[in-house]
C-alpha positions in Angstrom: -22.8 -24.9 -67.9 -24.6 -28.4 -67.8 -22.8 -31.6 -68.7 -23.9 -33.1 -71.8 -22.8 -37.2 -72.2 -22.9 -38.0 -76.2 -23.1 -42.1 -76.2 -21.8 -42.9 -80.3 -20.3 -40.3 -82.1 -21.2 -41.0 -86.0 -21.8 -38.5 -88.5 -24.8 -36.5 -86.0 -23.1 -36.2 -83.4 -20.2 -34.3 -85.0 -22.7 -32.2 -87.0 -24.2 -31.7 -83.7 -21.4 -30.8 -81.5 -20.3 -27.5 -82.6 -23.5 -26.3 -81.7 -23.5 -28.4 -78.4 -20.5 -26.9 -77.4 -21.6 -23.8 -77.3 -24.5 -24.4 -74.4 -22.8 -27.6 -72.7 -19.6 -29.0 -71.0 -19.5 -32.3 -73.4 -18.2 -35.3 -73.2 -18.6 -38.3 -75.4 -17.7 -41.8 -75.1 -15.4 -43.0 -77.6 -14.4 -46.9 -78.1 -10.4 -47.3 -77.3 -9.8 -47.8 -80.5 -11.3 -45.3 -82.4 -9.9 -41.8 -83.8 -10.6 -38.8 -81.2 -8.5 -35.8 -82.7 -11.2 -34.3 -84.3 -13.3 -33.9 -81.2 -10.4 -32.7 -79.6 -10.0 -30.0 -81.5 -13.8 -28.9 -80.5 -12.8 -28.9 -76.9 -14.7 -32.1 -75.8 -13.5 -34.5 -73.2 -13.4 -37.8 -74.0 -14.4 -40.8 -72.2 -12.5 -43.9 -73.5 -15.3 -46.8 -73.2 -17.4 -49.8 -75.2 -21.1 -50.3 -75.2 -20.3 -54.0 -75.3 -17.8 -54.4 -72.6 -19.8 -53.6 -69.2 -16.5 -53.0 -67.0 -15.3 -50.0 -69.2 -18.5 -48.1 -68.9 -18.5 -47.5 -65.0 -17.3 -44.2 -65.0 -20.2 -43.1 -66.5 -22.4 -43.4 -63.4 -23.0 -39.3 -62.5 -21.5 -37.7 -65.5 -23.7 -36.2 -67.4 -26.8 -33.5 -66.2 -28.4 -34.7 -69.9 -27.2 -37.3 -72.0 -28.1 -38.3 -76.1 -27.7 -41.3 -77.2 -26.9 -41.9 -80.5 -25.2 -45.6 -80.8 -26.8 -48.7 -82.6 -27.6 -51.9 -81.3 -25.2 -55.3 -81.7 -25.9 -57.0 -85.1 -27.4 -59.8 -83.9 -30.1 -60.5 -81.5 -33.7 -58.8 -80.8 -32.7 -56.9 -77.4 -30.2 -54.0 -77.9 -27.6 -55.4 -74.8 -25.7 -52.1 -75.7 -28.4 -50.1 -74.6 -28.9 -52.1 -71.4 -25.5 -51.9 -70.1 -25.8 -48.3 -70.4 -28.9 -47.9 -68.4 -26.9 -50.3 -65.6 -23.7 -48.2 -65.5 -25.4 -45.1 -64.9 -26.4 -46.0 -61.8 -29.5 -45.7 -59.6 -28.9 -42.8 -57.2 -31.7 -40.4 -58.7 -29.1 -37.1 -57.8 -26.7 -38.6 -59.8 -28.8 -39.3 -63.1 -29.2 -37.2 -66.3 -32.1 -34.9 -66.0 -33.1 -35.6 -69.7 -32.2 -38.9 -72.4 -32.5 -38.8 -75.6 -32.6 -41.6 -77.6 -32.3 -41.8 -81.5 -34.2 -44.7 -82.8 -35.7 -46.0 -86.5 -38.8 -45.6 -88.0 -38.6 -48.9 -88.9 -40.0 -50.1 -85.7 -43.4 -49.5 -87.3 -42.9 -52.1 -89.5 -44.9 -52.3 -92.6 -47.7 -49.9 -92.7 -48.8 -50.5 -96.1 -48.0 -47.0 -97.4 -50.7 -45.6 -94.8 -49.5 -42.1 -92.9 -48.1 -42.8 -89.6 -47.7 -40.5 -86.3 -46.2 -41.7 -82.9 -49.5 -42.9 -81.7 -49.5 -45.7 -84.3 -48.4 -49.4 -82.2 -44.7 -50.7 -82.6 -44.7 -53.5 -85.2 -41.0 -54.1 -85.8 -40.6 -56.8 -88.6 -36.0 -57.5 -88.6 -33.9 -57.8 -86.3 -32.6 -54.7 -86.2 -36.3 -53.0 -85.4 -37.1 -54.8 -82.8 -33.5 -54.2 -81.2 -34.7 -50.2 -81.8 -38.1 -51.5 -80.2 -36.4 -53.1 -77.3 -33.8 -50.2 -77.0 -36.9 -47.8 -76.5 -38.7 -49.6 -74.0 -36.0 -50.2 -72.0 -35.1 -46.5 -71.9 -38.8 -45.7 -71.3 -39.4 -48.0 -68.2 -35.6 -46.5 -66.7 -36.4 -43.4 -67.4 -40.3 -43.2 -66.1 -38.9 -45.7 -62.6 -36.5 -42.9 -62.3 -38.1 -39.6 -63.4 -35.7 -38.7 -66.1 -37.5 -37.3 -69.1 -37.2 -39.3 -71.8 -37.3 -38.1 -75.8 -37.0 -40.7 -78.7 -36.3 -39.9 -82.0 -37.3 -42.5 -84.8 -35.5 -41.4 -87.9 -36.1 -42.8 -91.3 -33.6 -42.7 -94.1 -30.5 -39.9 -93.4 -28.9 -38.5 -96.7 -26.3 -35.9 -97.1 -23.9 -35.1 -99.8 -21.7 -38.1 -98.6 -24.8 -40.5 -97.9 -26.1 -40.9 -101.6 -26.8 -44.1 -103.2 -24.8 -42.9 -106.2 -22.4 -46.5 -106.2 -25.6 -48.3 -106.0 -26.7 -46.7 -109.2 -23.9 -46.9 -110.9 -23.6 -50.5 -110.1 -27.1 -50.7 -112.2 -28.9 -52.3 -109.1 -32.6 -52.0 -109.9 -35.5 -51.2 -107.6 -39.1 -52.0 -107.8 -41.7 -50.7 -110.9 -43.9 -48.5 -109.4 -47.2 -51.2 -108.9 -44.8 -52.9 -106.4 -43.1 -50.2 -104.8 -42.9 -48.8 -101.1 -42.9 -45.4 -99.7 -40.0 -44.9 -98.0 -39.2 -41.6 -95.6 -36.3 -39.2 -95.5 -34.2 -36.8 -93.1 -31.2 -34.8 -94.2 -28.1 -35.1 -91.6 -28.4 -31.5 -91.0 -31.9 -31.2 -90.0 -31.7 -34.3 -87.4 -28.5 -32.7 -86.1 -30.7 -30.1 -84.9 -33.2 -32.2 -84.3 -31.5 -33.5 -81.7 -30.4 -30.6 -80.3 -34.0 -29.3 -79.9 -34.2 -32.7 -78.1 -32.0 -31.5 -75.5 -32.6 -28.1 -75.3 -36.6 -26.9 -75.3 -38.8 -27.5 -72.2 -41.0 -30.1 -71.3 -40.4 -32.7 -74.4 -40.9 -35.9 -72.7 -42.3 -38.5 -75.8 -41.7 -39.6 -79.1 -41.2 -37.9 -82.4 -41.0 -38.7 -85.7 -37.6 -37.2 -86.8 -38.6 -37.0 -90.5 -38.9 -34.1 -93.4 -42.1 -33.8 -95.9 -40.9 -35.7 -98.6 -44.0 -37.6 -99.7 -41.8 -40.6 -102.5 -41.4 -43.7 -102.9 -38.3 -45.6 -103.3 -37.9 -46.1 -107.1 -38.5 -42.3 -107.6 -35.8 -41.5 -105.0 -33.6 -43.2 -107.0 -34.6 -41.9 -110.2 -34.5 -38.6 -108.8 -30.6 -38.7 -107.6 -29.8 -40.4 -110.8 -31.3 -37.1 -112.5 -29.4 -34.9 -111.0 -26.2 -36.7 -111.0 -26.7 -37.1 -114.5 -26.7 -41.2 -114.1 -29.0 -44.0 -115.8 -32.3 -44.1 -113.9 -32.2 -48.1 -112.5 -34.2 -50.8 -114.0 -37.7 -51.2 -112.4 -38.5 -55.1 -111.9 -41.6 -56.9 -110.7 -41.2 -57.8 -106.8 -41.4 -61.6 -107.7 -38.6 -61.2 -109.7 -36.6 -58.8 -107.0 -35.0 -61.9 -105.2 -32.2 -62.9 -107.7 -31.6 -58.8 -108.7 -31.9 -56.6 -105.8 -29.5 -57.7 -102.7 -31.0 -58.9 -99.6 -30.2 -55.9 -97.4 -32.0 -53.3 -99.7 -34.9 -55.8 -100.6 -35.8 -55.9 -96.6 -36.2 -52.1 -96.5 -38.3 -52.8 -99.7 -40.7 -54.5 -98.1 -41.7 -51.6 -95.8 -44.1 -48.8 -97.0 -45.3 -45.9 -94.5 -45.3 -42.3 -94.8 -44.3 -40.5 -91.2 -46.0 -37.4 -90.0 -44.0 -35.0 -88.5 -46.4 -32.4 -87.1 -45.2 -33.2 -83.4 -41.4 -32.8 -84.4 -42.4 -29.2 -85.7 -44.7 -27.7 -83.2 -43.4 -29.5 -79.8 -39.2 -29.1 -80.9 -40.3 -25.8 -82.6 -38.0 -27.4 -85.9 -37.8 -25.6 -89.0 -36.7 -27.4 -91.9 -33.5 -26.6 -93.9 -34.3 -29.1 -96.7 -38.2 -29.7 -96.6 -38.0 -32.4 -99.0 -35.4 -34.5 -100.6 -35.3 -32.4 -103.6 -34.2 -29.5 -102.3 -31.5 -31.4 -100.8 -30.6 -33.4 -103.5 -30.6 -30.8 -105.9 -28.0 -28.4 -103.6 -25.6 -31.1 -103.6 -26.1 -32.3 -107.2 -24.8 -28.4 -107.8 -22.2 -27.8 -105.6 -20.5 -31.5 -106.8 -20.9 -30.2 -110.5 
Protein backbone atom coordinates (compact mmCIF):
# COMPACT_ATOMS: atom_id res chain seq x y z
CA UNK A 1 0.00 0.00 0.00
CA UNK A 2 1.06 3.69 -0.66
CA UNK A 3 1.86 6.05 2.26
CA UNK A 4 -0.55 8.68 2.63
CA UNK A 5 0.87 11.97 5.03
CA UNK A 6 -2.47 13.85 6.38
CA UNK A 7 -0.90 17.54 7.45
CA UNK A 8 -4.11 18.91 10.13
CA UNK A 9 -6.44 16.60 11.23
CA UNK A 10 -9.83 18.63 11.90
CA UNK A 11 -13.25 17.47 11.36
CA UNK A 12 -12.25 16.18 7.34
CA UNK A 13 -9.68 14.50 7.89
CA UNK A 14 -11.34 12.11 10.50
CA UNK A 15 -14.48 11.86 8.21
CA UNK A 16 -11.92 11.03 5.69
CA UNK A 17 -9.75 8.58 7.29
CA UNK A 18 -11.84 5.60 7.58
CA UNK A 19 -12.05 5.45 4.10
CA UNK A 20 -8.24 6.39 3.64
CA UNK A 21 -7.45 3.59 5.59
CA UNK A 22 -8.71 1.23 3.69
CA UNK A 23 -6.35 2.11 0.32
CA UNK A 24 -3.36 3.71 2.25
CA UNK A 25 -0.70 3.20 5.03
CA UNK A 26 -1.52 6.74 6.86
CA UNK A 27 0.02 8.78 8.84
CA UNK A 28 -0.86 12.27 10.10
CA UNK A 29 0.92 14.86 11.83
CA UNK A 30 -0.46 15.76 15.09
CA UNK A 31 0.78 18.91 17.29
CA UNK A 32 2.41 17.48 20.77
CA UNK A 33 -0.16 18.57 22.53
CA UNK A 34 -3.10 17.49 20.97
CA UNK A 35 -5.41 14.30 21.64
CA UNK A 36 -4.40 11.25 19.27
CA UNK A 37 -6.55 8.20 20.76
CA UNK A 38 -9.07 8.39 18.38
CA UNK A 39 -6.76 8.03 15.40
CA UNK A 40 -5.28 5.37 17.20
CA UNK A 41 -7.98 3.41 17.26
CA UNK A 42 -8.21 3.61 13.28
CA UNK A 43 -4.72 2.16 13.03
CA UNK A 44 -2.85 5.36 11.93
CA UNK A 45 0.63 6.24 12.88
CA UNK A 46 1.19 9.38 14.18
CA UNK A 47 3.76 11.80 13.63
CA UNK A 48 4.13 14.18 16.67
CA UNK A 49 5.09 17.69 14.96
CA UNK A 50 3.93 21.72 14.51
CA UNK A 51 3.49 23.63 11.41
CA UNK A 52 4.98 26.55 13.22
CA UNK A 53 8.06 25.13 14.76
CA UNK A 54 10.42 24.23 11.63
CA UNK A 55 12.82 21.79 13.73
CA UNK A 56 9.84 19.36 14.59
CA UNK A 57 8.82 18.87 11.08
CA UNK A 58 12.10 17.20 9.65
CA UNK A 59 11.08 13.77 9.80
CA UNK A 60 8.78 14.42 7.28
CA UNK A 61 11.23 14.64 4.42
CA UNK A 62 10.42 11.05 2.42
CA UNK A 63 7.33 9.95 4.23
CA UNK A 64 4.66 10.05 2.34
CA UNK A 65 4.15 8.56 -1.60
CA UNK A 66 0.90 11.29 -1.50
CA UNK A 67 0.28 13.72 1.02
CA UNK A 68 -3.22 16.13 1.74
CA UNK A 69 -2.97 18.87 3.37
CA UNK A 70 -5.60 20.04 5.33
CA UNK A 71 -4.12 22.78 8.04
CA UNK A 72 -4.83 26.62 8.07
CA UNK A 73 -2.59 29.30 7.88
CA UNK A 74 -1.18 31.50 11.23
CA UNK A 75 -3.77 34.26 12.12
CA UNK A 76 -1.91 36.95 11.24
CA UNK A 77 0.09 37.89 8.27
CA UNK A 78 -0.61 37.56 4.27
CA UNK A 79 1.90 34.51 3.60
CA UNK A 80 0.76 31.17 5.13
CA UNK A 81 4.65 30.47 6.91
CA UNK A 82 2.93 27.10 7.94
CA UNK A 83 2.60 26.14 4.50
CA UNK A 84 6.16 27.17 3.72
CA UNK A 85 7.92 25.20 6.28
CA UNK A 86 6.25 22.30 5.07
CA UNK A 87 7.31 22.60 1.51
CA UNK A 88 11.10 23.03 3.12
CA UNK A 89 10.98 19.93 5.29
CA UNK A 90 10.03 17.73 2.72
CA UNK A 91 12.95 18.05 1.09
CA UNK A 92 14.25 18.32 -2.44
CA UNK A 93 15.42 14.89 -3.52
CA UNK A 94 12.61 14.28 -6.28
CA UNK A 95 12.67 10.14 -5.22
CA UNK A 96 11.85 11.06 -2.03
CA UNK A 97 8.75 13.48 -2.66
CA UNK A 98 4.95 12.72 -2.67
CA UNK A 99 3.88 11.80 -6.04
CA UNK A 100 0.53 13.87 -5.53
CA UNK A 101 -0.46 17.16 -2.94
CA UNK A 102 -3.47 18.10 -2.19
CA UNK A 103 -4.20 21.19 -0.80
CA UNK A 104 -7.60 22.37 0.69
CA UNK A 105 -7.99 26.09 0.31
CA UNK A 106 -11.11 28.79 0.49
CA UNK A 107 -13.15 30.09 -1.98
CA UNK A 108 -12.68 33.20 -0.56
CA UNK A 109 -9.63 33.85 -2.47
CA UNK A 110 -11.91 35.16 -5.21
CA UNK A 111 -12.81 37.83 -3.25
CA UNK A 112 -15.84 39.72 -4.01
CA UNK A 113 -17.39 38.78 -7.29
CA UNK A 114 -20.48 40.67 -6.99
CA UNK A 115 -22.90 37.71 -6.91
CA UNK A 116 -21.56 36.83 -10.59
CA UNK A 117 -20.97 32.74 -11.14
CA UNK A 118 -17.42 31.83 -10.68
CA UNK A 119 -15.28 28.69 -12.06
CA UNK A 120 -11.45 28.09 -11.40
CA UNK A 121 -10.55 30.13 -14.43
CA UNK A 122 -11.79 33.34 -12.73
CA UNK A 123 -8.27 35.49 -11.34
CA UNK A 124 -7.45 35.32 -7.51
CA UNK A 125 -8.72 38.53 -5.86
CA UNK A 126 -8.33 37.80 -2.07
CA UNK A 127 -9.78 40.84 -0.09
CA UNK A 128 -8.61 39.59 4.21
CA UNK A 129 -6.05 38.42 5.57
CA UNK A 130 -6.86 35.12 5.75
CA UNK A 131 -7.53 34.87 1.65
CA UNK A 132 -4.60 36.00 0.69
CA UNK A 133 -2.77 33.58 3.22
CA UNK A 134 -5.07 30.76 1.17
CA UNK A 135 -3.69 32.77 -2.00
CA UNK A 136 -0.14 32.62 -0.92
CA UNK A 137 -0.55 28.98 0.49
CA UNK A 138 -1.60 28.03 -3.24
CA UNK A 139 1.03 29.51 -5.14
CA UNK A 140 3.55 28.40 -3.13
CA UNK A 141 2.43 24.82 -3.43
CA UNK A 142 1.91 25.37 -7.18
CA UNK A 143 5.51 26.71 -7.97
CA UNK A 144 6.97 23.48 -5.53
CA UNK A 145 5.05 21.23 -6.93
CA UNK A 146 5.44 22.28 -10.90
CA UNK A 147 9.81 22.85 -10.01
CA UNK A 148 9.44 19.41 -8.81
CA UNK A 149 6.89 17.39 -10.83
CA UNK A 150 4.51 16.54 -8.15
CA UNK A 151 0.97 16.88 -9.26
CA UNK A 152 -0.70 19.32 -7.44
CA UNK A 153 -4.75 19.45 -6.66
CA UNK A 154 -6.30 22.48 -4.71
CA UNK A 155 -9.50 22.44 -3.26
CA UNK A 156 -11.18 25.88 -2.58
CA UNK A 157 -14.11 25.20 -0.27
CA UNK A 158 -16.76 27.64 0.66
CA UNK A 159 -18.89 27.34 3.77
CA UNK A 160 -18.66 23.51 5.54
CA UNK A 161 -21.91 22.67 7.53
CA UNK A 162 -22.80 19.44 9.20
CA UNK A 163 -25.10 18.65 11.99
CA UNK A 164 -22.45 19.98 14.50
CA UNK A 165 -21.49 23.09 12.19
CA UNK A 166 -24.88 25.10 12.31
CA UNK A 167 -25.24 28.58 13.11
CA UNK A 168 -28.06 27.67 15.52
CA UNK A 169 -26.19 29.83 18.75
CA UNK A 170 -25.92 32.64 16.38
CA UNK A 171 -29.68 32.54 15.88
CA UNK A 172 -30.55 32.13 19.02
CA UNK A 173 -28.41 34.96 20.14
CA UNK A 174 -30.93 37.06 17.71
CA UNK A 175 -27.88 38.27 15.57
CA UNK A 176 -29.36 39.69 12.34
CA UNK A 177 -28.15 39.49 8.85
CA UNK A 178 -28.69 41.67 5.84
CA UNK A 179 -32.42 42.44 4.08
CA UNK A 180 -32.42 40.91 0.98
CA UNK A 181 -31.50 44.38 -1.32
CA UNK A 182 -28.16 44.22 0.57
CA UNK A 183 -27.43 40.80 0.75
CA UNK A 184 -24.59 38.35 -0.67
CA UNK A 185 -24.62 35.02 -2.10
CA UNK A 186 -22.72 32.90 -0.19
CA UNK A 187 -21.69 29.01 -1.17
CA UNK A 188 -21.93 25.74 0.70
CA UNK A 189 -20.37 22.16 1.12
CA UNK A 190 -21.52 19.58 3.63
CA UNK A 191 -18.55 17.84 5.63
CA UNK A 192 -19.38 14.60 4.15
CA UNK A 193 -19.31 15.44 0.58
CA UNK A 194 -15.71 17.34 0.88
CA UNK A 195 -14.52 14.33 2.83
CA UNK A 196 -14.88 12.54 -0.31
CA UNK A 197 -13.95 15.21 -2.10
CA UNK A 198 -10.82 14.92 -1.00
CA UNK A 199 -10.46 11.58 -1.29
CA UNK A 200 -11.22 11.67 -5.06
CA UNK A 201 -8.38 14.20 -4.76
CA UNK A 202 -6.06 11.52 -4.00
CA UNK A 203 -7.27 8.69 -5.61
CA UNK A 204 -8.44 9.26 -9.53
CA UNK A 205 -5.88 9.70 -12.35
CA UNK A 206 -4.48 12.59 -13.77
CA UNK A 207 -6.13 15.55 -11.53
CA UNK A 208 -3.49 18.05 -11.50
CA UNK A 209 -5.53 21.69 -11.07
CA UNK A 210 -7.97 23.49 -9.19
CA UNK A 211 -11.55 22.68 -8.19
CA UNK A 212 -14.14 24.28 -6.74
CA UNK A 213 -15.14 22.00 -3.82
CA UNK A 214 -18.68 23.31 -3.59
CA UNK A 215 -22.55 21.74 -3.82
CA UNK A 216 -25.49 23.47 -5.96
CA UNK A 217 -26.99 25.38 -3.50
CA UNK A 218 -27.82 28.65 -5.36
CA UNK A 219 -28.78 31.20 -1.61
CA UNK A 220 -27.89 33.86 -0.19
CA UNK A 221 -26.87 34.42 3.27
CA UNK A 222 -30.12 35.83 4.97
CA UNK A 223 -32.06 32.88 3.46
CA UNK A 224 -29.57 30.35 4.81
CA UNK A 225 -30.32 31.60 7.91
CA UNK A 226 -33.93 31.73 7.64
CA UNK A 227 -33.86 28.40 6.28
CA UNK A 228 -32.07 26.68 9.52
CA UNK A 229 -34.14 28.74 11.74
CA UNK A 230 -37.22 26.95 9.89
CA UNK A 231 -36.31 23.86 10.49
CA UNK A 232 -35.01 24.20 13.90
CA UNK A 233 -38.18 25.72 14.75
CA UNK A 234 -36.22 29.23 15.81
CA UNK A 235 -37.09 32.99 15.09
CA UNK A 236 -35.94 33.88 11.61
CA UNK A 237 -33.14 36.87 12.43
CA UNK A 238 -33.83 40.46 11.83
CA UNK A 239 -32.83 41.77 8.30
CA UNK A 240 -31.11 45.28 8.60
CA UNK A 241 -29.87 47.70 5.91
CA UNK A 242 -25.89 47.23 5.34
CA UNK A 243 -25.32 50.90 6.64
CA UNK A 244 -26.73 50.01 9.65
CA UNK A 245 -24.88 46.41 9.91
CA UNK A 246 -21.77 47.89 11.71
CA UNK A 247 -23.11 48.44 15.35
CA UNK A 248 -25.46 44.89 14.93
CA UNK A 249 -23.77 42.21 13.13
CA UNK A 250 -20.07 41.39 14.63
CA UNK A 251 -17.05 42.09 12.67
CA UNK A 252 -16.09 38.49 11.77
CA UNK A 253 -19.51 37.58 10.12
CA UNK A 254 -19.90 41.21 8.55
CA UNK A 255 -16.44 40.48 6.49
CA UNK A 256 -17.84 37.33 4.97
CA UNK A 257 -20.88 39.62 4.24
CA UNK A 258 -19.23 41.60 2.14
CA UNK A 259 -18.49 38.77 -0.34
CA UNK A 260 -21.08 37.66 -2.98
CA UNK A 261 -20.10 34.84 -5.69
CA UNK A 262 -21.83 31.76 -6.68
CA UNK A 263 -19.09 28.79 -7.41
CA UNK A 264 -19.52 26.38 -10.24
CA UNK A 265 -18.71 23.08 -9.68
CA UNK A 266 -18.90 21.35 -13.08
CA UNK A 267 -15.03 20.48 -12.87
CA UNK A 268 -15.32 18.97 -9.27
CA UNK A 269 -18.10 16.61 -10.86
CA UNK A 270 -16.83 15.40 -14.18
CA UNK A 271 -12.86 15.49 -13.47
CA UNK A 272 -13.19 13.86 -9.48
CA UNK A 273 -16.23 11.88 -10.89
CA UNK A 274 -18.16 13.35 -7.34
CA UNK A 275 -21.56 12.59 -6.71
CA UNK A 276 -23.33 14.60 -4.27
CA UNK A 277 -24.84 13.20 -0.99
CA UNK A 278 -26.57 16.56 -0.11
CA UNK A 279 -26.96 18.56 -3.45
CA UNK A 280 -28.08 21.52 -1.70
CA UNK A 281 -28.20 22.84 1.75
CA UNK A 282 -31.68 21.84 2.12
CA UNK A 283 -31.45 18.44 1.89
CA UNK A 284 -28.92 18.63 4.34
CA UNK A 285 -30.38 20.80 6.59
CA UNK A 286 -33.54 19.20 6.60
CA UNK A 287 -31.93 15.44 7.56
CA UNK A 288 -30.44 16.88 10.46
CA UNK A 289 -33.26 19.14 11.51
CA UNK A 290 -35.09 15.48 11.72
CA UNK A 291 -32.86 13.22 13.22
CA UNK A 292 -32.21 16.20 16.27
CA UNK A 293 -36.15 16.33 16.63
Amino acid sequence: MERLLIIGCGDIARRAIPELCKRYRVSVLVRPSAEPKPLRAENVQIISGDLDIAESLTQLAGAADRLVHLAPPGESGACDLRTRQLLAALGEARAMLPQRFVYMSTSGVYGDCGGAWVDEDRPVHPQTERAARRADAERAIAEWGGARGVEVVILRAPGIYAADRLPLDRLARGIPVLRDEDDVYTNHIHADDLAAVVVAALERPAVAGIYNASDDTELKMGDWFDLVADRFGLARPLRVARARAAGQIPAALLSFMSESRRLVNRRMKERLGISLVYPTVFEGVTRHAAAAA
